[in-house]
GUSE-410998 format. One record per residue (C-alpha): residue in three letters; x, y, z. Coordinates in steps of 0.25 Angstrom, whole numbers, plus 2048, in hexadecimal, padded with zeros to 3 digits. Layout:
REM GUSE-410998
alaXYZ/...
REM end
This chain:
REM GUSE-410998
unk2F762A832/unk2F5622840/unk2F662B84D/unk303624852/unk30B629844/unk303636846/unk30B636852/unk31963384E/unk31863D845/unk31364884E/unk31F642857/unk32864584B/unk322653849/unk323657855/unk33365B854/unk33166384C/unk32566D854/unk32D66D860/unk338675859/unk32F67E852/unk33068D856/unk32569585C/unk32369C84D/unk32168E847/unk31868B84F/unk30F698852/unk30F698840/unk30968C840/unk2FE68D84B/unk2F969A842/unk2FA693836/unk2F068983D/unk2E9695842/unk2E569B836/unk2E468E82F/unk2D9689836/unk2D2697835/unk2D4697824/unk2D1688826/unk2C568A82E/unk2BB685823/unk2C3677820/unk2C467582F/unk2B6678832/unk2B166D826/unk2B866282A/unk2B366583B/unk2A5666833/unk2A7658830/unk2AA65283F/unk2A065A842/unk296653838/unk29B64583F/unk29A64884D/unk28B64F84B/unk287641842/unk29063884F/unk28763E85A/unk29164885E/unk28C65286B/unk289660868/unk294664873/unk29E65986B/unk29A66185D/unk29E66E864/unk2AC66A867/unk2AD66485A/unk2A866E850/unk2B267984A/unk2AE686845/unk2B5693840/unk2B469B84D/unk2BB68C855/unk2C468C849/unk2C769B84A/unk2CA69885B/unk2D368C858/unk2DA69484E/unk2DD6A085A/unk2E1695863/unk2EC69285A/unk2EF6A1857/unk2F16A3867/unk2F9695868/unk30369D85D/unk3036A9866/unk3066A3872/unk3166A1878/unk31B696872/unk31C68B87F/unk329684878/unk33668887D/unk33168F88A/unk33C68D896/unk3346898A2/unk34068A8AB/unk35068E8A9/unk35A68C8B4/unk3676898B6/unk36A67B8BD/unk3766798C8/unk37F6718BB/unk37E67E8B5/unk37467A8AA/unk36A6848A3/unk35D67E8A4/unk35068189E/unk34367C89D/unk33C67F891/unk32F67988A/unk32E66F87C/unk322668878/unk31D65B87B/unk31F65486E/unk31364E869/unk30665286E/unk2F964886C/unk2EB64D86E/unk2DE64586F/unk2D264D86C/unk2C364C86A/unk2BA655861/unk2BF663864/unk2C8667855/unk2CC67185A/unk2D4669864/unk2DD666857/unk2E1675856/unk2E4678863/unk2ED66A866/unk2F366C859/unk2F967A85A/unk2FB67A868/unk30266D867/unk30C67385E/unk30D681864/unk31367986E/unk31C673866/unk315665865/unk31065C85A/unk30365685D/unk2FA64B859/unk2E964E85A/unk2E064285B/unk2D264885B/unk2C564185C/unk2BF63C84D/unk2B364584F/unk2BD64F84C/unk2C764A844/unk2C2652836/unk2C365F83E/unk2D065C846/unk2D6658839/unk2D4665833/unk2D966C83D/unk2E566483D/unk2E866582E/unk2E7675830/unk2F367583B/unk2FD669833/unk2FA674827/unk30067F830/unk30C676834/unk30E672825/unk30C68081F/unk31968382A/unk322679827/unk31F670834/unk31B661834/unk30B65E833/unk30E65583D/unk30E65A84A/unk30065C849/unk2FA64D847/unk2EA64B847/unk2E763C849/unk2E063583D/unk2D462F843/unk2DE62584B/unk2D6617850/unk2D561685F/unk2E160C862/unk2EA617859/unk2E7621863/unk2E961886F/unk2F6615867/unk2F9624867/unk2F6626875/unk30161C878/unk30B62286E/unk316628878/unk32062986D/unk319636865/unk30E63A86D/unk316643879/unk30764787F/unk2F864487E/unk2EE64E882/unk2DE64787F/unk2D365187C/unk2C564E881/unk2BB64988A/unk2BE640895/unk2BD63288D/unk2CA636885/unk2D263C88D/unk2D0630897/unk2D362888A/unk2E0630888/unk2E562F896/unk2E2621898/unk2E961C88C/unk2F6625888/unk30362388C/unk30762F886/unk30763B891/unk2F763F890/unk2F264C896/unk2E364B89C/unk2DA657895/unk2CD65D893/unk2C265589B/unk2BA6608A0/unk2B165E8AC/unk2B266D8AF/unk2AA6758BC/unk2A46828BF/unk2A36838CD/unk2966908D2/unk29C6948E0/unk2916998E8/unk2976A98E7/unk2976A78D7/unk2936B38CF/unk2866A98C9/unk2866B28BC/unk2956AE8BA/unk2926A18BD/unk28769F8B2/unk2906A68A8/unk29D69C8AC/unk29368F8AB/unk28E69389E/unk299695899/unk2A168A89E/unk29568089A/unk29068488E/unk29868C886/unk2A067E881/unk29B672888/unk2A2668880/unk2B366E885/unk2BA669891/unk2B8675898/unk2A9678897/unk2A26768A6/unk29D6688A8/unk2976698B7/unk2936778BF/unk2956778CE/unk28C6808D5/unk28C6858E4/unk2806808EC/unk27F68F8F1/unk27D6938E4/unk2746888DE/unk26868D8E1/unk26A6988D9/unk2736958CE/unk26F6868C9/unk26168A8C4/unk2686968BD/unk27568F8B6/unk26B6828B4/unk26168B8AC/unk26C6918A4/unk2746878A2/unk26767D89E/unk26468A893/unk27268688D/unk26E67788A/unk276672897/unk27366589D/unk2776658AB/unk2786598B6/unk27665F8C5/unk27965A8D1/unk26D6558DC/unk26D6658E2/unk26D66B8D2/unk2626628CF/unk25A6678DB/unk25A6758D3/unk25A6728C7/unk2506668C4/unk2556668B5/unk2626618B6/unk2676548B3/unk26A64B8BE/unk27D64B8C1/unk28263D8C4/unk28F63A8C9/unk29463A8BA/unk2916478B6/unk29964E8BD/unk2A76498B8/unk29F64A8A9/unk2A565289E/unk299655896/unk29E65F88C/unk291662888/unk28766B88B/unk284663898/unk2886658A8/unk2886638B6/unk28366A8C2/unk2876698D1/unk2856708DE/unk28F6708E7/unk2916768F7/unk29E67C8F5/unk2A967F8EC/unk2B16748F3/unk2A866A8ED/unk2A96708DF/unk2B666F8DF/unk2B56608E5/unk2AA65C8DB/unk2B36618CF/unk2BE65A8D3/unk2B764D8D4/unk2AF64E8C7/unk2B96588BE/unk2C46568B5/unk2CD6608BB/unk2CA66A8AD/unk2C36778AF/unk2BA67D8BC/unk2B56898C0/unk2AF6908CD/unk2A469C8CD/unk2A86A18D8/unk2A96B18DE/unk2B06AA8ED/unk2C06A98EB/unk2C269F8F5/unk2B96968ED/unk2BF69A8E2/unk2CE6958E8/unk2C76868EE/unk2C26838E1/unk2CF6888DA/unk2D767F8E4/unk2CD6738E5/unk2CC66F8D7/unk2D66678CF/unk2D466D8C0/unk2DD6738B4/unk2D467F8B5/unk2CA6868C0/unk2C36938BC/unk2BD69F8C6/unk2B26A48C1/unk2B36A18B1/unk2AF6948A7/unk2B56888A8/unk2B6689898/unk2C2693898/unk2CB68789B/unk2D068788B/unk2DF688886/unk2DB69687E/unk2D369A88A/unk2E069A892/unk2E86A0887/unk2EE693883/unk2EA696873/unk2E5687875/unk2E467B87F/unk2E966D87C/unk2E0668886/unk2DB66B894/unk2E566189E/unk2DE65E8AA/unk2EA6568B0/unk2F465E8B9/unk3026588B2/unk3076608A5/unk2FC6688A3/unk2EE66E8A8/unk2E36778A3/unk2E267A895/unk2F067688D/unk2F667F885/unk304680880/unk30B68088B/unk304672890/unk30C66C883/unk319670885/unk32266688D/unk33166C893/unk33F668893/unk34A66C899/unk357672892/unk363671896/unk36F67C894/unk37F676899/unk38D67B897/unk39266D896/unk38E6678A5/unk38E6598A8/unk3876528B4/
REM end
């Protein structure tokens, strides 16, 4: 089946999830839940076979990692999808409730968006998480992921239509694109009449891709440039700790540190140190000119590095006079996703807060904590680095649009 008849049919679907109740919908996200979980075993063999490709293709190590499935990833998507059931329903909510001067009750309450297109690359998990939040939210959807992972995103996917059929709902307001050619893609990113909005998940080529050819409403998510700022007050062992953590716990996710900023009053003393531990870890890292001059090893930053998403075990490193110019150097290289300042002065701590233009700024903590489940979402979309619609990591309530409803006793204008 081609992608636009996926589509229409998802279009087509879709009426009959926005009127679901909250019990319909919460039994069928647990059924997907324990599904995968009983499942894990089928799941897990077809994953072993994109995996087999993308090794034999050349595929990066940090690539592989966001690729592979396991019990334990399969048990955390399933717990998502348990918390998504848990979690107030965001249909039917009323934002607002007045009365106007013509005596009309009005209210404004939220209802879905309709159809709901996501573009994605190599994470399967990314199938579970669109799919039940999508329809937790009262939204049919329609996944394209990338063809390293189509094995594993199909099996995903057959385990959630399974829920939906096993509850009396139409299989198709969950659609996972069949390996479509590159012009029926384009052809979906055009198709106004079923697809409501388009959501890419990725690096920086397609999402760029996305937004320079859809004319359906696209939100712009997930590059991750992301900071960590050292203040010249930081606590240094904290410091380490944060780096470590936000470089090298997942290098290959959106919200992994791709360049550490360190005061020049703290250089001397902390670069060699961080450098060591971070070099012990298998981290490559660019430094600038005054980095270098302490730390021969490093590799030399050009221009181009510092607006790099490496998404691998690999990094920058700058000294910079003053919080001020962290803040200015993150807002000229950064993607406005996720930075952070180690910092025990408050005052800093308010600048850099004010300076910088980015969905989410930390004090004193990882960068990697800018996650949907993180934030007690169950589950993110996507992280939106716009400002229109929605920002940060997009959970149920990003998916929701409003209306308004309006109660009369017969008035007329």
């Amino acid at each position: 089946m081609n992608l636009i008849e996926q589509a229409r049919l998802a279009k087509k679907a879709s009426a009959q999830v926005r009127i679901l109740t909250s019990e319909q919908k919460n039994k069928v996200l647990r059924d997907f839940a324990d599904g995968l979980v009983s499942q894990a075993s089928y799941v897990i063999s077809e994953n072993d076979k994109d995996m087999e490709a993308a090794r034999a293709a050349g595929m990066s190590t940090a690539m592989l990692d966001r690729l592979m499935l396991n019990e334990k990833r399969i048990s955390d998507m399933a717990d998502g999808i348990r918390m998504l059931a848990d979690l107030e329903d965001p249909i039917g909510k009323v934002l607002e409730e007045r009365t106007l001067k013509s005596g009309l009750q009005l209210k404004k309450v939220t209802c879905p968006i309709g159809v709901i297109g996501i573009i994605f690359e190599s994470r399967p998990n990314v199938t579970a998480d669109c799919a039940a939040l999508c329809f937790k939210s009262g939204n049919a959807c329609v996944l394209k992921g990338g063809k390293e992972s189509y094995l594993s995103c199909l099996a995903v996917t057959s385990v959630m239509k399974e829920a939906l059929k096993n509850n009396g709902i139409t299989e198709d307001a969950v659609m996972l694109a069949e390996r479509p050619s590159h012009e029926e893609t384009q052809r979906f990113m055009e198709c106004r009449e079923y697809v409501d909005l388009l959501i890419p998940r990725g690096g920086k080529k397609l999402i760029q891709a996305v937004l320079k050819n859809a004319k359906i409403p696209a939100i712009e998510t997930g590059a991750g440039v992301c900071h960590v700022f050292v203040d010249e007050s930081a606590d240094l062992d904290m410091a380490e700790k944060i780096i470590v953590n936000a470089k090298c716990s997942r290098p290959s996710v959106c919200n992994a540190m791709e360049t550490l900023l360190v005061h020049a009053s703290a250089a001397d003393t902390f670069i060699p140190r961080i450098v060591k531990t971070l070099q012990e870890k298998d981290v490559v890292i660019y430094g600038d000119e005054k980095a270098r001059a302490l730390c021969p090893s490093l590799k030399e930053a050009e221009e181009a590095s510092w607006s790099t998403e490496y998404d691998d075990l690999i990094m920058n490193l700058k000294v910079v006079g003053s919080v001020q110019e962290a803040a200015a150097h993150i807002e000229q290289y950064g993607t406005h996703h996720s930075e952070s300042i180690i910092t025990e002065n408050d005052e800093n701590v308010l600048i850099f807060m004010n300076s910088i233009d980015s969905a989410c700024l930390y004090h004193n903590a990882s960068t990697r904590f800018t996650d949907g489940f993180e934030f007690g979402l169950g589950a993110e979309i996507g992280i939106s680095t716009q400002k229109l619609h929605a920002r940060g990591p997009m959970g149920l309530q990003e998916l929701t649009s409003y209306c308004y409803r309006l109660e009369g006793k017969g008035e007329i204008r």
